[in-house]
Biopython code that builds the backbone (N, CA, C, O; Angstrom):
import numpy as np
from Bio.PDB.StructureBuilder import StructureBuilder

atoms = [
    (1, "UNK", "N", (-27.508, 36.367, 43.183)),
    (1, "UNK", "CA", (-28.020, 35.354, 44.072)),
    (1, "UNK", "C", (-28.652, 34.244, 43.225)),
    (1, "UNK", "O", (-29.370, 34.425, 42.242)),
    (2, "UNK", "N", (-28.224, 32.894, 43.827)),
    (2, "UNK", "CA", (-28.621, 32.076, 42.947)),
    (2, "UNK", "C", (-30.144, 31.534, 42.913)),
    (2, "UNK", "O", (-30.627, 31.597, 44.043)),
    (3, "UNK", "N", (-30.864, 31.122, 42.144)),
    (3, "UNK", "CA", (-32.434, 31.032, 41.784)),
    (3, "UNK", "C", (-32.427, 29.318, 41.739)),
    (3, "UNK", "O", (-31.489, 28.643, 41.315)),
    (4, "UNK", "N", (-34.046, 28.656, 42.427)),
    (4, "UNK", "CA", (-33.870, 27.365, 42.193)),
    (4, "UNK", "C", (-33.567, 27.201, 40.651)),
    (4, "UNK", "O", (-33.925, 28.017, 39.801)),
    (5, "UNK", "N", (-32.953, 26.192, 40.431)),
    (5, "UNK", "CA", (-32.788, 25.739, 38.964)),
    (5, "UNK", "C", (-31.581, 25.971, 38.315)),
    (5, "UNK", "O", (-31.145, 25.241, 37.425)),
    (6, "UNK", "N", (-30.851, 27.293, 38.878)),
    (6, "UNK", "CA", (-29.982, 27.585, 38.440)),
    (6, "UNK", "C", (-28.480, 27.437, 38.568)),
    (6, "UNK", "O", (-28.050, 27.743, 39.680)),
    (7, "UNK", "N", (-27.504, 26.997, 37.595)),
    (7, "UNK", "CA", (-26.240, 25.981, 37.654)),
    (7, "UNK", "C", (-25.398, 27.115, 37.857)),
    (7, "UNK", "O", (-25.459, 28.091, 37.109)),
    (8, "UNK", "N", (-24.415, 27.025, 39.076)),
    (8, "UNK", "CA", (-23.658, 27.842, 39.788)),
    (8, "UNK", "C", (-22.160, 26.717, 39.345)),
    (8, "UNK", "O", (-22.069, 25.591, 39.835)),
    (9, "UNK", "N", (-21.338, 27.157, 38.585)),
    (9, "UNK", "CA", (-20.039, 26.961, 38.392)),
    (9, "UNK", "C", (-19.076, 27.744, 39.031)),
    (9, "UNK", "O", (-19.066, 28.951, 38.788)),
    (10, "UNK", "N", (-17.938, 27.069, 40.121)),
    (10, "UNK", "CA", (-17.078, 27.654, 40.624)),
    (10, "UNK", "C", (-15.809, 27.832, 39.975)),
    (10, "UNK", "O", (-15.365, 27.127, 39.068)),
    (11, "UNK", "N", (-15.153, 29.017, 40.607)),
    (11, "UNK", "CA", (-13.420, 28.753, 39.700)),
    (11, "UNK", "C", (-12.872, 27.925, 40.163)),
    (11, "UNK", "O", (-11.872, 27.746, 39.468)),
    (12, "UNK", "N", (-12.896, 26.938, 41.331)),
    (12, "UNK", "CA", (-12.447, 25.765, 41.039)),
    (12, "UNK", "C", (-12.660, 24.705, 40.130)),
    (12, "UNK", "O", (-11.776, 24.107, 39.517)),
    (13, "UNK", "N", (-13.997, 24.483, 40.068)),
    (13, "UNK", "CA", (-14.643, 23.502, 38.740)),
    (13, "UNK", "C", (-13.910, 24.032, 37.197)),
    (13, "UNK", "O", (-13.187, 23.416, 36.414)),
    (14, "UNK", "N", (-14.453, 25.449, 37.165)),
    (14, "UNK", "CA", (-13.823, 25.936, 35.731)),
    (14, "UNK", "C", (-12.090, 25.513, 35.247)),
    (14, "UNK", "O", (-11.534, 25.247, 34.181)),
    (15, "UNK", "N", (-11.653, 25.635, 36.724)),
    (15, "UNK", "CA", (-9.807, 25.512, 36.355)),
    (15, "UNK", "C", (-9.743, 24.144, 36.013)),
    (15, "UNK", "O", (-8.965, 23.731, 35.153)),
    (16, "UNK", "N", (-10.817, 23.142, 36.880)),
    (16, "UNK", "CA", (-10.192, 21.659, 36.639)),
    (16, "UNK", "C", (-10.402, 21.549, 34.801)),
    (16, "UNK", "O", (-9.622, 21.233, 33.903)),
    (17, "UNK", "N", (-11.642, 21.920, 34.812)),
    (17, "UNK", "CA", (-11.991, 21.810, 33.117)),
    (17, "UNK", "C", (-11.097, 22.208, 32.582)),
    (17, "UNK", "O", (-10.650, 21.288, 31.898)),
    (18, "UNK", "N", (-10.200, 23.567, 32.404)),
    (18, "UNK", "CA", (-9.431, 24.162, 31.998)),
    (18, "UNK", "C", (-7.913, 23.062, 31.939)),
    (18, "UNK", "O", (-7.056, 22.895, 31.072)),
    (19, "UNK", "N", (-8.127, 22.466, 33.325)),
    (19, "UNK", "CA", (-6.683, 21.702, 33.196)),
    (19, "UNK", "C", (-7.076, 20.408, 32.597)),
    (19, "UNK", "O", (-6.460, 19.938, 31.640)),
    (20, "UNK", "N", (-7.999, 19.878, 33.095)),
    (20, "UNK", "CA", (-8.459, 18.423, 32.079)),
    (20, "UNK", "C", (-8.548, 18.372, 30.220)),
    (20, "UNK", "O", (-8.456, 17.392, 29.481)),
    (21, "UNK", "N", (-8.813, 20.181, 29.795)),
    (21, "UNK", "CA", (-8.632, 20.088, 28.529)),
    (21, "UNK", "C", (-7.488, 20.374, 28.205)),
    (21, "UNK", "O", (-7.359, 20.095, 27.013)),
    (22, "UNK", "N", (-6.443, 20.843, 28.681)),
    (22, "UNK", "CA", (-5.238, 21.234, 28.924)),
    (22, "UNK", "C", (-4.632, 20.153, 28.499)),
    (22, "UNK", "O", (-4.084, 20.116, 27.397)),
    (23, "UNK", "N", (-4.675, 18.581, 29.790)),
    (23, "UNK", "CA", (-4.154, 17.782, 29.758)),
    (23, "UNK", "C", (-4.305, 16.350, 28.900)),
    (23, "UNK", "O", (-3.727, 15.265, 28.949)),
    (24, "UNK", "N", (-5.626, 17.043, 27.907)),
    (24, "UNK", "CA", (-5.946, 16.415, 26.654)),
    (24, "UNK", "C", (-5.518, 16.477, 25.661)),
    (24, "UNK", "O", (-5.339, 15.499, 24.934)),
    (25, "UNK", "N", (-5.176, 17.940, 25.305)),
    (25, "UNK", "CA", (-4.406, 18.409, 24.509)),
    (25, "UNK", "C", (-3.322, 17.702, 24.756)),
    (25, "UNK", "O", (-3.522, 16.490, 24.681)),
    (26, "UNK", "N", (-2.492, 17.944, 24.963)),
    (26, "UNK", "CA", (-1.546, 17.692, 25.544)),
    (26, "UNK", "C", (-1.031, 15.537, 25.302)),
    (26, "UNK", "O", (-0.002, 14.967, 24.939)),
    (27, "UNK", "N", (-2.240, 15.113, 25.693)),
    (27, "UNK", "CA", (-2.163, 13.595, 25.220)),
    (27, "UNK", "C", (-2.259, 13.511, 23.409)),
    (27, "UNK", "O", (-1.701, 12.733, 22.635)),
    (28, "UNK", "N", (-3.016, 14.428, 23.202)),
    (28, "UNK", "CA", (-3.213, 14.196, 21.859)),
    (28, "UNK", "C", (-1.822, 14.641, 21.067)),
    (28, "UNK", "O", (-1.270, 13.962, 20.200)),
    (29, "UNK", "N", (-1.427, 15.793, 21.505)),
    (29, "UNK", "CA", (-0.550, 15.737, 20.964)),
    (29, "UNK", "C", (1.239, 15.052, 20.802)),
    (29, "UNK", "O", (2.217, 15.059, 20.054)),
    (30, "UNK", "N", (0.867, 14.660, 21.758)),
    (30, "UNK", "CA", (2.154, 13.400, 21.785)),
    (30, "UNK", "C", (1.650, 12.434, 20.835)),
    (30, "UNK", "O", (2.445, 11.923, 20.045)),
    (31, "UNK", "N", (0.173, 12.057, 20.810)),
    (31, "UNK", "CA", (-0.072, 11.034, 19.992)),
    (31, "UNK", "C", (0.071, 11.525, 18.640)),
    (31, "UNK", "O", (0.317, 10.636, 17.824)),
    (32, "UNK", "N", (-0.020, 12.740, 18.166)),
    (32, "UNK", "CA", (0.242, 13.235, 16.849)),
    (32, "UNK", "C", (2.041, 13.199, 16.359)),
    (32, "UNK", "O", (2.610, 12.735, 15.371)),
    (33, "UNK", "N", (2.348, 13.654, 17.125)),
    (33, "UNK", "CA", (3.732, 13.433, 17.108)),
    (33, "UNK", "C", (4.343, 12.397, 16.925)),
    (33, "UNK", "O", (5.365, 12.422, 16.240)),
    (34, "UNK", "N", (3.912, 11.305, 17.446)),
    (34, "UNK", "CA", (3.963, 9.907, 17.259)),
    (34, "UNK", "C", (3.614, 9.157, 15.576)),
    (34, "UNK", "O", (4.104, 8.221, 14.946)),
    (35, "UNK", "N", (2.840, 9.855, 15.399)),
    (35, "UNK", "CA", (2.222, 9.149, 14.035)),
    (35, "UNK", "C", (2.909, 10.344, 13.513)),
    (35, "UNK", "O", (2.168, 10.502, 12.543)),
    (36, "UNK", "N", (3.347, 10.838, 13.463)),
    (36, "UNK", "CA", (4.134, 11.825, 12.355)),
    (36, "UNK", "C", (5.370, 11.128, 11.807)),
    (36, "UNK", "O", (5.712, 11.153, 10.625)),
    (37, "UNK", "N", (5.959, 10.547, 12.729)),
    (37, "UNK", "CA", (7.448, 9.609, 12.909)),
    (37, "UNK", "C", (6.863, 8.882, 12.191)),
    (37, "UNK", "O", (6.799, 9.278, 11.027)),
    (38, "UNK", "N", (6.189, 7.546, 12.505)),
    (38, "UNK", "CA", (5.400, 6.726, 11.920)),
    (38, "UNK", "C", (5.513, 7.178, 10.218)),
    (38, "UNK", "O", (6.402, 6.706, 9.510)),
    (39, "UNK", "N", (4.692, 7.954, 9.798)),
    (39, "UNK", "CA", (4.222, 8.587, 8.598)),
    (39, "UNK", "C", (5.920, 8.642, 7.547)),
    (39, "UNK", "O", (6.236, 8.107, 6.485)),
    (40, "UNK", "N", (6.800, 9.730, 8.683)),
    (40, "UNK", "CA", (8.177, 9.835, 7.958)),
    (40, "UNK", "C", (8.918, 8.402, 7.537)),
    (40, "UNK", "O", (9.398, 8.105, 6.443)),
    (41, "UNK", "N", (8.851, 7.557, 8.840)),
    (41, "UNK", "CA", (9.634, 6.463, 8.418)),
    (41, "UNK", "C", (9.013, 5.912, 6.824)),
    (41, "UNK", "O", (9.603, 5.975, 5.746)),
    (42, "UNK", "N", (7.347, 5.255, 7.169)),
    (42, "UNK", "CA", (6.708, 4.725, 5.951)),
    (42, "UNK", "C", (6.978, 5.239, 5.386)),
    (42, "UNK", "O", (7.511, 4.534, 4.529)),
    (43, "UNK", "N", (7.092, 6.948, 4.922)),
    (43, "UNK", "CA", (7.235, 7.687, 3.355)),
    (43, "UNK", "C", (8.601, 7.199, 2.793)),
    (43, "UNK", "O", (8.798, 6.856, 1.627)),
    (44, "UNK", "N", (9.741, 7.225, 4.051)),
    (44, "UNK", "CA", (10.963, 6.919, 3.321)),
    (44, "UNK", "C", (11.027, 5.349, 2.956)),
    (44, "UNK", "O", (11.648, 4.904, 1.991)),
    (45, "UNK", "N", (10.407, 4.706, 3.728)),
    (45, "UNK", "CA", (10.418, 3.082, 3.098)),
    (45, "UNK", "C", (9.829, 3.473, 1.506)),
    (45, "UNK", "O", (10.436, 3.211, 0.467)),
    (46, "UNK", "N", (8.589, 4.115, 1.591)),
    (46, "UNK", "CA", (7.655, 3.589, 0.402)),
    (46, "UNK", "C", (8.981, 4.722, -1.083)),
    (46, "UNK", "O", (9.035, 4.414, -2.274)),
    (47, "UNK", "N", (9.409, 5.345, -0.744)),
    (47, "UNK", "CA", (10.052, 6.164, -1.676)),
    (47, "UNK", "C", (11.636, 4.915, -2.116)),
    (47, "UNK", "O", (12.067, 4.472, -3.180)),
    (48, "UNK", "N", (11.875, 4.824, -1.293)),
    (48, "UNK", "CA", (13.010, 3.782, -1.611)),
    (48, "UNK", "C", (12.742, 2.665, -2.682)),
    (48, "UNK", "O", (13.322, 2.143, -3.634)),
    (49, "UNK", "N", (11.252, 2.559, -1.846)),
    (49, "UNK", "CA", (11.036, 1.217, -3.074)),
    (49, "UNK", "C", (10.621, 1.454, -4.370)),
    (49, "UNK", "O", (10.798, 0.631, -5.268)),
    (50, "UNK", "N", (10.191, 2.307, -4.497)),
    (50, "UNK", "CA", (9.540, 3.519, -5.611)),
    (50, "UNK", "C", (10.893, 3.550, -6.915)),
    (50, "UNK", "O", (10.879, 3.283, -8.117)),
    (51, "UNK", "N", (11.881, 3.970, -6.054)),
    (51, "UNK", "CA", (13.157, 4.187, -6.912)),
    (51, "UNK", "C", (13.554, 2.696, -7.520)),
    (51, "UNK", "O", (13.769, 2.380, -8.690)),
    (52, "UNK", "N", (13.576, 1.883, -6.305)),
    (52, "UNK", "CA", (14.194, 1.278, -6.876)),
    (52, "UNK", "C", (13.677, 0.305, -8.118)),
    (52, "UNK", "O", (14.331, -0.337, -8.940)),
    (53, "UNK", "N", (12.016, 0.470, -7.899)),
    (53, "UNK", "CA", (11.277, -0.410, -9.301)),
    (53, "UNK", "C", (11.513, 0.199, -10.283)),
    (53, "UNK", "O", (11.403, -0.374, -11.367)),
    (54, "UNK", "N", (12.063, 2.062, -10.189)),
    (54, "UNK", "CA", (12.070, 2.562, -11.368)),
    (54, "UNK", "C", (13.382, 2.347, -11.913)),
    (54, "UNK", "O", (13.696, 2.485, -13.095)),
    (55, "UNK", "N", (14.309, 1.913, -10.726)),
    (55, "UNK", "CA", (15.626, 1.206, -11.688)),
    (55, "UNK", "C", (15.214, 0.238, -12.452)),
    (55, "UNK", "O", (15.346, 0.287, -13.675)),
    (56, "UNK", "N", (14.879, -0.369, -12.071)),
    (56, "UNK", "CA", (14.418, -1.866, -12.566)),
    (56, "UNK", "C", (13.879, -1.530, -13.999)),
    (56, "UNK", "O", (14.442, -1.810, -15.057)),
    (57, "UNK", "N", (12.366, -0.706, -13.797)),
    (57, "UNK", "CA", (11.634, -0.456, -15.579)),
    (57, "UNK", "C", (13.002, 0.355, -16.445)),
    (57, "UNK", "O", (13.105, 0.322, -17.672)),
    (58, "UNK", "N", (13.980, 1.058, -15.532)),
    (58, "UNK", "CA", (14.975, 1.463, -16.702)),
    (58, "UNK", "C", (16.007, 0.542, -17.394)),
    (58, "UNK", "O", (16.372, 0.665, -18.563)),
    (59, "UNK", "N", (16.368, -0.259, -16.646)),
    (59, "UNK", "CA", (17.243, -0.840, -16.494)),
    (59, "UNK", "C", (16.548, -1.996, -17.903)),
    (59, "UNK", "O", (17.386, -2.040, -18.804)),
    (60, "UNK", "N", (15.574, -2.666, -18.160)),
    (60, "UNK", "CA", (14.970, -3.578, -18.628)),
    (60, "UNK", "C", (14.455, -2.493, -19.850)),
    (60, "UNK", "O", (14.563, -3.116, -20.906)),
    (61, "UNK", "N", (13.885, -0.973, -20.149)),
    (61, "UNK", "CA", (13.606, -0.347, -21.141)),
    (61, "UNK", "C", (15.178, -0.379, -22.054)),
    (61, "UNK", "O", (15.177, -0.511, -23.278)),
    (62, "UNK", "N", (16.518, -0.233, -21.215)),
    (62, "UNK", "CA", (17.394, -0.300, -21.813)),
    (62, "UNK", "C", (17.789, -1.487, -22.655)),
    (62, "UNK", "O", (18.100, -1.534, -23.845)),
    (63, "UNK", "N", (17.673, -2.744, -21.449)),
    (63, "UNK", "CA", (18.023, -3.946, -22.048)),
    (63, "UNK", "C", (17.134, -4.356, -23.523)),
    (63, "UNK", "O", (17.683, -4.593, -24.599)),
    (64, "UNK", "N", (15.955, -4.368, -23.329)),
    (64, "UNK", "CA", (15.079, -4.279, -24.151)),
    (64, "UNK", "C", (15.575, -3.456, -25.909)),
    (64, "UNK", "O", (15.499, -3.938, -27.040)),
    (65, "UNK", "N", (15.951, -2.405, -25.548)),
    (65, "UNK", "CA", (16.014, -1.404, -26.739)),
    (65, "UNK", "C", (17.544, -2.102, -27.029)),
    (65, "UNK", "O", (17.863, -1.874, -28.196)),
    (66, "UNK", "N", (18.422, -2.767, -26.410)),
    (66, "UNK", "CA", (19.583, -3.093, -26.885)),
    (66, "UNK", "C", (19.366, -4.584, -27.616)),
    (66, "UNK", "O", (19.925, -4.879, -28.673)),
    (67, "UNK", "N", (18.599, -5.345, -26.994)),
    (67, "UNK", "CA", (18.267, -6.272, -27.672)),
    (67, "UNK", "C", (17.910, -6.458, -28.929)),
    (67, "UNK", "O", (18.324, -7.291, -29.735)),
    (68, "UNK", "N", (16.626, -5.120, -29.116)),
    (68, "UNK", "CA", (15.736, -4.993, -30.107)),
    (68, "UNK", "C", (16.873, -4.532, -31.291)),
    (68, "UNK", "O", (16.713, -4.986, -32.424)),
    (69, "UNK", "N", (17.850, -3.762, -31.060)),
    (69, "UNK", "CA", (18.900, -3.530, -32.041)),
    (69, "UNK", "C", (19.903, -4.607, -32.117)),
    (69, "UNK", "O", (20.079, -4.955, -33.285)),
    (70, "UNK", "N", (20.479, -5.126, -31.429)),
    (70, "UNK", "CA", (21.069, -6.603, -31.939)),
    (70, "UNK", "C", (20.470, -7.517, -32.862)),
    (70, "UNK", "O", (20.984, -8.074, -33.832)),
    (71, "UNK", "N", (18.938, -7.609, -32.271)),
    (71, "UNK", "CA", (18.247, -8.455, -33.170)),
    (71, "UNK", "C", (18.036, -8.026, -34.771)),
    (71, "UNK", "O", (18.093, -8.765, -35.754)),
    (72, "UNK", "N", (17.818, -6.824, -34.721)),
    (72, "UNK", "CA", (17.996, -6.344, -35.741)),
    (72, "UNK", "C", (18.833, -6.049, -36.858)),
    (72, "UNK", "O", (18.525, -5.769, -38.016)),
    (73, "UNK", "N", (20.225, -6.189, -36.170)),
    (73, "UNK", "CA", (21.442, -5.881, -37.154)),
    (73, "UNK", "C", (21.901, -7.647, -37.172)),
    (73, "UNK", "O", (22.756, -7.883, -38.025)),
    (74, "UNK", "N", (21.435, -8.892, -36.341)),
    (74, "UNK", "CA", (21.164, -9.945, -37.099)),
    (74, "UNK", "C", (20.387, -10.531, -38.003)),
    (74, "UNK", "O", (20.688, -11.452, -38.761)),
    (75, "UNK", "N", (19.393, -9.975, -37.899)),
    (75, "UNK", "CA", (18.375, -10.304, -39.076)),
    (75, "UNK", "C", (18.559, -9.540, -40.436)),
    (75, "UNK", "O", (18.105, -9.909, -41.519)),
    (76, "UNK", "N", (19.176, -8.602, -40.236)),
    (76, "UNK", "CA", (19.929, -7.836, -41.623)),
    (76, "UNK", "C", (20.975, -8.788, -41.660)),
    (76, "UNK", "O", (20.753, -9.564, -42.590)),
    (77, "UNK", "N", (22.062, -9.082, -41.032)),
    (77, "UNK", "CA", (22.928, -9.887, -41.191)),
    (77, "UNK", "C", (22.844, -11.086, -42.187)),
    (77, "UNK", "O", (23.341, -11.297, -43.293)),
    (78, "UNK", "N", (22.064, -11.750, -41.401)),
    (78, "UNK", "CA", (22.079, -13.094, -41.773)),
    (78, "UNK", "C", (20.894, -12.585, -43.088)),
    (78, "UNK", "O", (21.490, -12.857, -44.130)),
    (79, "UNK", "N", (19.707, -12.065, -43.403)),
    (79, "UNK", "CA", (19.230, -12.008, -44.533)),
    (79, "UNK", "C", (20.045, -11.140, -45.476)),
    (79, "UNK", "O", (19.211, -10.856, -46.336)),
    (80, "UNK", "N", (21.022, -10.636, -45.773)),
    (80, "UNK", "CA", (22.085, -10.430, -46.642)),
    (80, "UNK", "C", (21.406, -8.881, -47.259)),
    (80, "UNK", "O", (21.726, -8.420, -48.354)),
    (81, "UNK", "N", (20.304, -8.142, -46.195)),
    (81, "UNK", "CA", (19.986, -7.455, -46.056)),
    (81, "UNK", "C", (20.880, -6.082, -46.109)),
    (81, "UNK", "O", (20.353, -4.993, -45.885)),
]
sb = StructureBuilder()
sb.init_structure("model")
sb.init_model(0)
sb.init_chain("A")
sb.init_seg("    ")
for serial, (resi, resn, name, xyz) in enumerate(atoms, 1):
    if name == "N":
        sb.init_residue(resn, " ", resi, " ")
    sb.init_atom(name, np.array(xyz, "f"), 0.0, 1.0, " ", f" {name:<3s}", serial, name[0])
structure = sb.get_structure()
């Protein structure tokens, strides 16, 4: 029996809570799902570009080291080296 003061919760009240956190969940997780996509696309943008600067530093470490030996077997060249 209930006493002044004292908070009487019904199983109707309890279920709505039950379904209102239910139906929170539930929002949140669509919104997680959402930014997951999000996340995949950006990773594959940011990886693409990743590669392709590292073509680039190879591509220019090569040119570089081919240069540096041309230059070199001209400067022997021409100094009678």
């Amino acid at each position: 029996m209930a006493q002044p003061g004292d908070v009487v919760i019904t199983t109707k009240e309890m279920y709505d809570e039950v379904r209102a956190t239910h139906d929170a969940v539930k929002e949140i997780r669509g919104e997680m799902k959402t930014l997951r996509e999000e996340v995949k696309a950006q990773s594959a943008d940011h990886e693409t570009r990743i590669r392709a600067l590292e073509r680039r530093v190879w591509v220019a470490t090569g040119g570089g080291g081919a240069l540096g030996a041309i230059a070199g077997a001209l400067i022997t060249a021409f100094t009678g080296g």
